[in-house]
Every structure is written in structure tokens, then in C-alpha cells.
C-alpha positions in Angstrom: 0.0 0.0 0.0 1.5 3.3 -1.0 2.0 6.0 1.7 -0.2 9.4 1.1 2.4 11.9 -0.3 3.7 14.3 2.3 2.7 18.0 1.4 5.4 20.6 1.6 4.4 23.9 3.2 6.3 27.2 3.7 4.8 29.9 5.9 6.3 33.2 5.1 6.3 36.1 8.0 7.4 39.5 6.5 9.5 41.4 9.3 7.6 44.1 11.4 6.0 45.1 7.7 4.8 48.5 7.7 8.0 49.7 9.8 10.1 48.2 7.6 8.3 50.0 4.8 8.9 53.1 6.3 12.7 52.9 6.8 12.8 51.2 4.1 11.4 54.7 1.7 12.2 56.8 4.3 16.4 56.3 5.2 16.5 59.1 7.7 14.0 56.1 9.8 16.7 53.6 9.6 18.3 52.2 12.7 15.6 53.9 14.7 12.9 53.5 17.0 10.1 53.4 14.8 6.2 53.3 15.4 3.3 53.1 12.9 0.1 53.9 14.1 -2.1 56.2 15.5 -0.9 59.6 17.5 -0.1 59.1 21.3 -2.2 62.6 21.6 -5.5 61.0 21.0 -6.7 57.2 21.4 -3.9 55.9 18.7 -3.1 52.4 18.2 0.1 50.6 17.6 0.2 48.8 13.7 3.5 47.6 14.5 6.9 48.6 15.4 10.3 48.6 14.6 13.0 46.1 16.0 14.4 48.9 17.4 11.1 50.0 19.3 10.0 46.9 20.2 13.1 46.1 22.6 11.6 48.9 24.6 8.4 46.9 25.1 6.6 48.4 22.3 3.5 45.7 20.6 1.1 45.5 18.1 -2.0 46.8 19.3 -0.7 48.7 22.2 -2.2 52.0 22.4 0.2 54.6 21.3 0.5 56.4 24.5 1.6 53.5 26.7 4.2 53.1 23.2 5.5 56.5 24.1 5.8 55.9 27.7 8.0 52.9 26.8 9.6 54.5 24.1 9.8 58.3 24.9 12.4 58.7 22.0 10.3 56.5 19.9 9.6 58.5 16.0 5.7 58.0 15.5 4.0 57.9 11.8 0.7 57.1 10.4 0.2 54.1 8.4 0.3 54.4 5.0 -2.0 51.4 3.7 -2.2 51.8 0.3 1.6 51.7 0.0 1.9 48.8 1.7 -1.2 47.2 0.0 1.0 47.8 -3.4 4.4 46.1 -1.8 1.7 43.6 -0.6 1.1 42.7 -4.3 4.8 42.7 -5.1 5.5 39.7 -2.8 2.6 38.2 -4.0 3.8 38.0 -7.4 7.0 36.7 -6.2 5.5 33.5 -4.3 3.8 33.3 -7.7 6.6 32.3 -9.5 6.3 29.1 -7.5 3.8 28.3 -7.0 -0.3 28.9 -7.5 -1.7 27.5 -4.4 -0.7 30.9 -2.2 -3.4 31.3 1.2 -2.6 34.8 2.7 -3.9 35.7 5.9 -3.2 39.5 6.0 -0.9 41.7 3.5 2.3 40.6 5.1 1.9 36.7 5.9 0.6 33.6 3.7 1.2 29.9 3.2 2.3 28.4 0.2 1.5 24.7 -1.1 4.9 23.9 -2.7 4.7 20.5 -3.1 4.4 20.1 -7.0 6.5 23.6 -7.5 6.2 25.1 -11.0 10.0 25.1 -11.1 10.3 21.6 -10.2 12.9 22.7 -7.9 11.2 20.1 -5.3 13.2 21.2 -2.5 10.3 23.1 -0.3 13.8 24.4 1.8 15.6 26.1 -1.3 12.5 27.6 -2.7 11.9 29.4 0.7 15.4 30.8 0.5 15.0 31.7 -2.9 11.6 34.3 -1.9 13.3 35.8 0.6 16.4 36.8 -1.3 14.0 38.0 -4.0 12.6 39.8 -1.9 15.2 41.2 0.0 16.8 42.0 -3.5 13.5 43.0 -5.4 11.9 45.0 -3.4 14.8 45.5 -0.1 12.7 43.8 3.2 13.1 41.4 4.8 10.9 38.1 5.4 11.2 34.7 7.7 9.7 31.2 6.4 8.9 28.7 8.2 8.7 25.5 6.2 7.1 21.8 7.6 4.5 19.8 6.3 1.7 21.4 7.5 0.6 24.6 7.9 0.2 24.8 11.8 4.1 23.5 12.5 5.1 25.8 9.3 3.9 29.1 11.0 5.0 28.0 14.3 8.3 28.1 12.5 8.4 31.1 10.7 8.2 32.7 13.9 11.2 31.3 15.6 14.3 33.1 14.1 13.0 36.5 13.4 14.0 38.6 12.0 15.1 37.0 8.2 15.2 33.8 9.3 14.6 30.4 7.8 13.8 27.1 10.4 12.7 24.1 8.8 10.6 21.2 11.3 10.7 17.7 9.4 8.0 15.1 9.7 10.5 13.0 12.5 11.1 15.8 14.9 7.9 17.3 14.8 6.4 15.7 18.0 9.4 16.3 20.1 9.3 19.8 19.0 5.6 20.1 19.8 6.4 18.1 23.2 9.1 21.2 24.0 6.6 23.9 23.1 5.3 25.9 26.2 1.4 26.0 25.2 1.3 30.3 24.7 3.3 29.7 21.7 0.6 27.4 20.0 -0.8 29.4 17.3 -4.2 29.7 18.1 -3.9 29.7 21.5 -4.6 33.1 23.0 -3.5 34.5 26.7 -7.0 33.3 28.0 -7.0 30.2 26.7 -3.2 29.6 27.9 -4.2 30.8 31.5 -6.7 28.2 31.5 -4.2 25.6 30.4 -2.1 26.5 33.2 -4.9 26.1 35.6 -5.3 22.5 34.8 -1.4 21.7 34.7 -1.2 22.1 31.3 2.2 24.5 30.4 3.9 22.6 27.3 2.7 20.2 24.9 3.8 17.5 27.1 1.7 18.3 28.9 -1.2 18.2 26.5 -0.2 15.3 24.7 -1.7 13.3 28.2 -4.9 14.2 28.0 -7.6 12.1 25.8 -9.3 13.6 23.2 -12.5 13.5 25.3 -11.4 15.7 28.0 -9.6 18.1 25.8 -13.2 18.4 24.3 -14.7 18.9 28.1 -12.1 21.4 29.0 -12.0 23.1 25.7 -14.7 22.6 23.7 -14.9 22.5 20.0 -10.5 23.3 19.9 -10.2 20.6 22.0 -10.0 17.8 18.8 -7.2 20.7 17.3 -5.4 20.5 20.2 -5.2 17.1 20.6 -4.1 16.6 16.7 -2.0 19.5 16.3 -0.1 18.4 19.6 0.5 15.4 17.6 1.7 17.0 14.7 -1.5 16.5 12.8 -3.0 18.9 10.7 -5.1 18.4 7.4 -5.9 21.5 6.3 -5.2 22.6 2.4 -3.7 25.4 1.4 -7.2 27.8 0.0 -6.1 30.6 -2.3 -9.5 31.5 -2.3 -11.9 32.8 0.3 -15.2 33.7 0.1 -15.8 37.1 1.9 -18.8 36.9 4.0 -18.6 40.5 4.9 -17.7 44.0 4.2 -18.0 46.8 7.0 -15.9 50.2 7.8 -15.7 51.7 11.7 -13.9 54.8 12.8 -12.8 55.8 16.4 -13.5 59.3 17.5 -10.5 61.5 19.2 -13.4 62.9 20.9 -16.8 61.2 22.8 -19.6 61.8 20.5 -23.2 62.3 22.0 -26.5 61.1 20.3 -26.4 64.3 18.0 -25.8 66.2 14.7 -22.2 64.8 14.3 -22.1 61.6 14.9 -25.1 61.4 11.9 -22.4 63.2 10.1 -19.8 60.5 10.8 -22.6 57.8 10.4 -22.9 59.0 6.8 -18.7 59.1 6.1 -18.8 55.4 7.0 -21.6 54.7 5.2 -20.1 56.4 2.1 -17.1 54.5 2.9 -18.1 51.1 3.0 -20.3 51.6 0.4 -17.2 52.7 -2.0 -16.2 48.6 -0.9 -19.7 47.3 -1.8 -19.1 49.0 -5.2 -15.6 48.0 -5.7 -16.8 44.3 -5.3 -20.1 44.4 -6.8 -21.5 42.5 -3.4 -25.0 44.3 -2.3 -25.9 42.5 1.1 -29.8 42.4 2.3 -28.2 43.0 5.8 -27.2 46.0 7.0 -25.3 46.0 10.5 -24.4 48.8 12.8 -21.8 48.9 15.5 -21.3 51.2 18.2 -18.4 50.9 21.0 -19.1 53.4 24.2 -16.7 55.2 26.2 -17.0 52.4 28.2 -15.6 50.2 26.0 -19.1 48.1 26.3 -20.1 47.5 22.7 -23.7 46.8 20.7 -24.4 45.8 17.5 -27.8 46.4 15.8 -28.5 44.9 12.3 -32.0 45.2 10.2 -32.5 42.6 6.9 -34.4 43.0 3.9 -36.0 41.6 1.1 -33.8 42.8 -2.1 -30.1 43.9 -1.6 -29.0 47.4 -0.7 -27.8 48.7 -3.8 -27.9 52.4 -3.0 -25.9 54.8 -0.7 -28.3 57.1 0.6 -30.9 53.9 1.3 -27.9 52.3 3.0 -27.4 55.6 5.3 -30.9 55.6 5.8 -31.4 52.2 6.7 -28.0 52.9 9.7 -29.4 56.2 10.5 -32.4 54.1 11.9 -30.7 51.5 13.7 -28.9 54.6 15.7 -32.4 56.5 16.4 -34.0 53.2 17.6 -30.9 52.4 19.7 -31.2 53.5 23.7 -27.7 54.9 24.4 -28.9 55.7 28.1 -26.8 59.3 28.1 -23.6 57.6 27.0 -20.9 58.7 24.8 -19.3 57.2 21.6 -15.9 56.7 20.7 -16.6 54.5 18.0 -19.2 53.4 14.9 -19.4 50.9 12.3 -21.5 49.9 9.4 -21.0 46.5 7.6 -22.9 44.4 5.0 -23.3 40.7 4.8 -25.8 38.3 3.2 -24.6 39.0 -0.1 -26.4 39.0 -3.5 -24.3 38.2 -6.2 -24.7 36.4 -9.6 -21.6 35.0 -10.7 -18.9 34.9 -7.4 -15.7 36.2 -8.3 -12.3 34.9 -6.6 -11.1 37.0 -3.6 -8.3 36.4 -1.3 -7.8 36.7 2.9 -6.1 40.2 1.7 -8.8 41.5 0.7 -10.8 39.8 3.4 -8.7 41.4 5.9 -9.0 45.1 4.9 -13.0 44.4 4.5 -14.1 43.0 8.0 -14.3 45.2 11.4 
């Protein structure tokens, strides 16, 4: 009986992305602290950081004032998305050259499928070292792969010899490496999820690998069967270059509270005009319209209305969110932040979209 064919998979990790951008265009950056995102003055957000910030503390999604306070020499600059939405397409174009079966899950990550390579370079190892000196020489960043058989061991990989590094996990040493791993490095595993481990004695995949599948189910619900496989170095899924987008919304946060009044329905309508733009761009009308809303709080509704035939005009779509607002109860509280999205999509002939795309579309 023949063995089924091992796949070869190669995670690639561009390095802190939109920093590197930056210094990249900009050399007076280089060497420096460096933070994209938001301003520290208002309620700015951390994108990412440069190396050099981030030995300082500095994190994605940090707010931009705890980056400062970390950082106080750190340089801060807005992101500039459609630049690196362009560079984005660049290294797509390279993993194209080997290969069609490309799954990206943001602009600066993706797994590729290189098991049948159109090169017929069959070595999944040299083809990974061949995109990242393309790119380093193409277009002057820097990436890490991770290559293994599957996809869960190749983006645990990619991530351990940042940055511009390349670790490769063969099928033999796959459990022990799993065995070694402390349980907050699993990819999917969040810091919830890895206190909880902890609670029960569970702090590496040793650890894990000596419960049953039944009681990883009881502890963890539906991720307990992934934990239990991928512990095991088992992991099915395909490579999907194609993703259906389910989805397509716009949100803004406000420097200042808003109150129930004339300007948030003014900022209710930019979002609106916004997100519409998207609908357009992708010809999907949805029959459901959702609203967001995030107090100052930080406690968050949503409110969504459905209809018969899709919305397939702007000012009926502003309409249609300026209702869900005036039949919402915001009991005297302020905003700091709206969205509007639309789902339930009418389309006649599906075209084929990607997780980049995905990514920019979804709240």
C-alpha cells in the first residue's frame, strides 16, 4: 500500500512590515525607534513597530501612548495602507513564480502549497530561500519562512528566528518539538485560553499530549480535537487561495466622545459612504445591514436590520444605519466609535477574492 504523499508547506512572515516599509522609503527612519500607528495625543493604536522600538516593550495593538511611555524617544508615523497594500502585491507576485496555491492571511503573511513547485525545484527548503532573497533584493525587506508539512508546525516556525530567518521542522522531529513547546506559543492559543491551560497543569505540549481527546473536548470545547491533533503534529488542512468574503464593513474611532447628536449622523454617513465605496468595488450588495457602536465604556452593541432585495444604493444604506442609531437606547452615554457593515450577499456569478482583501473588509 503506498503512503499518502507528504505536502510541503512554507509559511512566510514578513518582518515588522509596515516599519520596515517606512525605513525602508524613508532612510532618515533607519536604525531607529520606529512606530506606525495612530498619534499618542489622541486614542492611537500601535500597527507595529520597529526592531528597534520593540526592545523597549513596544506591541502591536498597544495604544500609542503606553508606546510613548515605553519609548519616549520612539519616531511615531501614520500608516500608509495603500503603499503597503502595493508592496503587498509585489511579494505576492514573487510567491507566484512558484507556486499557485498561495493562502494569505493578512498583507504581510501567507502559506504556500509547494509540493508540486512550478520550477520543479522540489526542494520546499531552497525555494523558501530563494523568496526571501528576491525579496530582499527585489523589493529590499526582509521576510522569515517557516517550512514543515503542514501549515500549523510551518507558521510556528516562521516565527522562531526573526527577523530573516529560515527554520525548517521535518516530519521526524515534529512531536518532540511540539512536546518542548510551552502551550502560549501554539498558534491559536490566546492569553485566555493559555491561562486556563495552566490552571489545569497544562504548560507545554507534554503536557497536553496526556490528555484524551475526550477531555480536551470537556475542557475546551470544539478546539479541544485541534489540540489534541495538532499536539500530535496532525494537521489536514489545504492550502485555500480563495476565500469567500462573508462580509464588508468600515468603523472609525472618535478622538473625541460623540453624543446622540448632529455629528455623529455626520460621521454615520462618512462610514456609510465608505463602506459603500467597498460594496461597489466588489459588486456584493448584502440584504443585511449591521451597525456597530463601542461606548466610552468600551461596552459594545451591534444592531442589524435585513431586507427583502439587496441594498444597492448609498443614501438607502445611510438611511437604513441612521435608523438603527435612532431606535438604539444609548442611556446618556458617549461614543468613541461606529461601524456599518454588510453581509448576506447578492451576487450572480462569485468572483475569486483572497484573505487580503478579506482582511482590509471585516471590522
Amino acid at each position: 500500500m503506498e503512503l499518502p504523499k507528504l505536502r510541503k508547506i512554507i509559511h512566510i512572515d514578513m518582518d515588522a512590515f509596515y516599519a520596515s516599509v517606512e525605513q525602508r522609503d524613508f532612510p532618515e527612519l533607519r536604525g531607529k525607534p520606529l512606530v506606525v500607528g495612530g498619534s499618542p495625543e489622541g486614542r492611537g493604536v500601535v500597527a507595529t513597530a520597529s526592531y528597534e522600538a520593540r526592545t523597549y516593550g513596544v506591541r502591536s495593538a498597544m495604544s500609542s501612548k503606553k508606546a510613548q511611555q515605553l519609548c519616549p524617544y520612539a519616531i511615531f508615523v501614520y500608516p500608509r495602507f495603500s503603499v503597503y497594500k502595493e508592496v503587498s502585491r509585489q511579494i505576492r507576485e514573487i510567491f507566484s513564480r512558484y507556486t499557485d496555491l498561495i493562502e494569505p492571511l493578512s498583507l504581510d503573511e501567507a502559506y504556500l502549497d509547494v509540493t508540486e513547485d512550478k520550477l520543479n525545484i522540489g526542494s520546499a527548503i531552497t525555494i523558501a530561500e530563494q523568496i526571501k532573497q528576491a525579496i530582499k533584493d527585489e523589493l529590499g525587506l526582509t521576510a522569515s519562512a517557516g517550512v514543515s508539512i503542514n501549515k500549523f508546525v510551518a507558521k510556528i516556525a516562521s516565527d522562531m528566528n526573526k527577523p530573516d530567518g529560515l527554520t525548517f521542522i521535518g516530519p521526524s522531529k515534529i512531536e518532540k518539538f511540539m512536546e518542548k513547546l510551552p502551550v502560549e506559543k501554539f498558534h491559536g492559543v490566546g492569553k485566555v485560553t493559555a491561562e486556563r491551560m495552566k490552571m489545569q497543569g497544562i504548560r507545554k505540549g507534554s503536557d497536553l499530549k496526556k490528555l484524551t481527546e475526550e477531555r480536551l473536548a470537556l475542557l475546551f470545547g470544539k478546539s479541544g480535537k485541534f489540540f489534541y491533533n495538532i499536539v500530535r503534529g496532525i494537521d489536514n488542512r489545504a492550502v485555500k487561495p480563495d476565500r469567500e468574503i462573508k462580509s464588508i464593513s468600515s468603523e472609525d474611532t472618535f478622538g473625541d466622545d460623540l453624543d446622540k447628536g448632529s455629528e455623529m449622523y455626520e460621521r454615520l454617513f462618512q462610514i456609510t459612504q465608505t463602506v459603500f465605496k467597498r460594496v461597489n468595488q466588489y459588486q456584493l450588495f448584502g440584504r443585511t445591514l449591521t451597525v456597530k457602536v463601542k461606548f466610552a465604556d468600551f461596552k459594545q452593541i451591534t444592531r442589524s436590520i435585513s431586507f427583502e432585495h439587496p441594498i444597492n444604493n448609498e443614501n438607502d444604506a445611510y438611511q437604513a444605519a441612521k435608523t438603527l442609531i435612532e431606535q438604539t437606547d444609548f442611556g446618556g452615554k458617549l461614543v468613541r466609535l461606529l461601524g456599518v457593515g454588510f453581509s448576506n450577499f447578492h451576487e450572480a456569478k462569485p468572483k475569486q477574492r483572497n484573505r487580503i482583501e478579506e482582511q482590509k473588509l471585516l471590522f
